[in-house]
Each structure stands twice: as C-alpha cells, then as structure tokens.
N, C-alpha and C positions, 0 to 999 in steps of 0.2 A: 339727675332729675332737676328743671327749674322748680325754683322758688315758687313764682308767677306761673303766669300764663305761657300756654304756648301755642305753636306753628295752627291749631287747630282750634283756638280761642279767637275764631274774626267776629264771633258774634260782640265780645268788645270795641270793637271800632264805630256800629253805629250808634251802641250805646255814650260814648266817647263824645260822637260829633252833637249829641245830642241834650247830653248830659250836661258838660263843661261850660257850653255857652250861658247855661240856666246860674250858674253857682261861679262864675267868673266874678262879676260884680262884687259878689258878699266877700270872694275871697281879698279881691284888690282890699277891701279895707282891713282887713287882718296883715298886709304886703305880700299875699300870694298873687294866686292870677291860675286862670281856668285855662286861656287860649295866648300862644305863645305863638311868633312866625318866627321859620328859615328864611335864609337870605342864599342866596351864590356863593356867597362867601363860606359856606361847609358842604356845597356840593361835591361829592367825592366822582361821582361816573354814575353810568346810564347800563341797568342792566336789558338785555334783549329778550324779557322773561317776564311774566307777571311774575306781581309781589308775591304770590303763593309761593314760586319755584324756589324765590329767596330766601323768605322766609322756613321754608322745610330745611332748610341746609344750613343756616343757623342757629336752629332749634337745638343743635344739642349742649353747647354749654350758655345762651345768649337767652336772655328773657325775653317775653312780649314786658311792653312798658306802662300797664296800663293807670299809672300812677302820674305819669307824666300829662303836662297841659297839654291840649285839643292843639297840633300843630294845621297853620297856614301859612303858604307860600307865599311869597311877594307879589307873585303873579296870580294869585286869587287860587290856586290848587288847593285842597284839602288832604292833609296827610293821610293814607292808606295803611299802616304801620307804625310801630313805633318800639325800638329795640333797646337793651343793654348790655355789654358785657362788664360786670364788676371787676377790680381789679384782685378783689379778693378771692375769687376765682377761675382767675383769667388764666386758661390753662394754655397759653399761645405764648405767654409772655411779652404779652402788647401794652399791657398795662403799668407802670415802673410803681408805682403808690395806691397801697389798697386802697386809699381814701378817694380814688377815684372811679370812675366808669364809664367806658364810651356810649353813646347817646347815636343812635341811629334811627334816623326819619325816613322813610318812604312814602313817594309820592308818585301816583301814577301819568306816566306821559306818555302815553296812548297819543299815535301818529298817524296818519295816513301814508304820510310823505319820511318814509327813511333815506337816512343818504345811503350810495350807493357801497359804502363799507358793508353797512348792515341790513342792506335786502338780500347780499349773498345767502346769508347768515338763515335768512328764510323760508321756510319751504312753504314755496309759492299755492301746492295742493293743501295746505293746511288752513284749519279753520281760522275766526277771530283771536284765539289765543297767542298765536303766534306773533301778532299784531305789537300786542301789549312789549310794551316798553316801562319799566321800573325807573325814579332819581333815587339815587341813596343820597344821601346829607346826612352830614357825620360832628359829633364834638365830643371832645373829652370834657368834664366836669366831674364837680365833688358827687358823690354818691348817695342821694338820697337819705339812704341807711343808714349812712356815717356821720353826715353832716348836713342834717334835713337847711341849716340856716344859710350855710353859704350856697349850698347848691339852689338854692331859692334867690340868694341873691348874685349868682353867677360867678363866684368867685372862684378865679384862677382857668373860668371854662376857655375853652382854646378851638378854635376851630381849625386852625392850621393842623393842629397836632391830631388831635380826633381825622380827618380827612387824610391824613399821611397813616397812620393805624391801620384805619377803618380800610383802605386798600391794598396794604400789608398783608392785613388778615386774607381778603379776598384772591390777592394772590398767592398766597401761600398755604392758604387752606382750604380754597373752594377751588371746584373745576370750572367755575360761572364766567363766562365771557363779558366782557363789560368795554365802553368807549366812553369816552367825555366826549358831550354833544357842543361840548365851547370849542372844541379842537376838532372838527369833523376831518381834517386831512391827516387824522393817526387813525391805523385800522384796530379794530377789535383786537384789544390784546387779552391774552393771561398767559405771560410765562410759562 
C-alpha cells in the first residue's frame, strides 16, 4: 500500500498546477521553490499510452509525488504526473542507498504526426486515446523523508543515473512498449 497518493489521485495534479504557482514566491524566500523545470537531459523514452496507462502499472510499489514542485518543460509543457520509488522500499532493487528515490515526471506529448515505428503500434479504428503519447523524465535524488535539506538543495541528484533506473525498471518489470523520440530510427522496444 502507498504512503501517498495514487494511480487514481489525478484530482491532485490540478490542484498542483494551481496551487504551487500561488506559494512559489513565499517559498523561494525560506530556499525552497513551488515550480521546478525538466530539461532533455532526464528524459528517459516516450510511452505510446496516456499517462493513466503508466501510471496504473506503477501504482503498486511507486507513489504519486504530490510533495514535489509544480514541474515544467523547457519547451513550455506542464507536467501531467509526478512519481517516486524510495529506495527504502524499493522492491526492484534499483535503488543502491535508502537515502535516495527516483523522481519521475510525466509529461504529455500528444502528436498528430507519429513516426512510422509507432503508428504500427496503432489501431487506426481507435478513438483519441490511442493518440496520446507519454515523456517520462527521470532522476535519482535524496528522499525527501530522509533528507528534506539536500534534497531541496539537489544534492548528489543525478539524472544520468535516475534515467538508466527509470528504464531498467520499465524493462524489466512492465510489459509498456516505449521509443526515444530523439532516436526515431530505433523501433519500439521492450525486451
């Protein structure tokens, strides 16, 4: 059972994008912060699935994160999601030190235009859902819980390592088909 929230907790996300921008400010002056961006640099791969599908198949040992700042994209997207697995937890063994937890952000990248890997992938008689396209972006960092100070001020978070994890797990314990849209000439894989 999470801590948190879960798979069926979305009614937090608009209280999120709604909330954090209000109480950003006040925080900055104590050295927190309401609203945080992703960069490319922790994009992990591109699921062919709304965020729901993801998210239900994470839910069992991974939190909703609703603790975490209001994320945005570099490219102005607003996160849809917002995940953790602790490592005190972490029943994968993805995690090496309970003092940390992986940090996964979802962002929806809803396309018209799929490359031709992933309109196979499509069933063309299907409605707009099928449409929906997931980013996951991924980082390891201290755990809130553990270490409310560092983890506020970033210490030791890694997005290399969170993004190698974060598709680890995915391959090795979801059946979720997933491609990196920076590499459009690799097909959908999952092992």
């Amino acid at each position: 059972m999470n801590f948190l929230l879960n798979a069926d907790d979305d009614w937090i996300e608009p209280l999120r994008r709604w909330l954090y921008p209000k109480i950003h400010p006040h925080l900055k002056k104590y050295g927190g912060y309401g609203i945080g961006h992703v960069s490319d640099v922790q994009y992990v791969c591109t699921i062919p699935e709304g965020e729901e599908h993801f998210e239900e198949i994470i839910d069992n040992h991974w939190e909703r994160n609703p603790i975490s700042s209001y994320k945005t994209h570099s490219d102005g997207r607003e996160s849809s999601g917002s995940w953790r697995l602790r490592g005190k937890t972490d029943p994968y063994g993805l995690i090496n030190d309970e003092k940390m937890q992986l940090h996964v952000t979802l962002f929806d990248s809803s396309s018209s235009s799929s490359s031709d890997e992933t309109s196979d992938s499509v069933d063309e008689a299907s409605d707009d859902a099928s449409q929906r396209h997931t980013d996951v972006y991924c980082h390891q960092e201290y755990d809130w819980m553990v270490d409310p100070r560092k983890h506020l001020s970033e210490t030791h978070m890694d997005s290399e390592l969170g993004r190698h994890k974060c598709l680890q797990y995915i391959d090795l314990h979801t059946d979720l088909n997933w491609y990196n849209k920076n590499k459009p000439y690799l097909p959908i894989s999952n092992p």
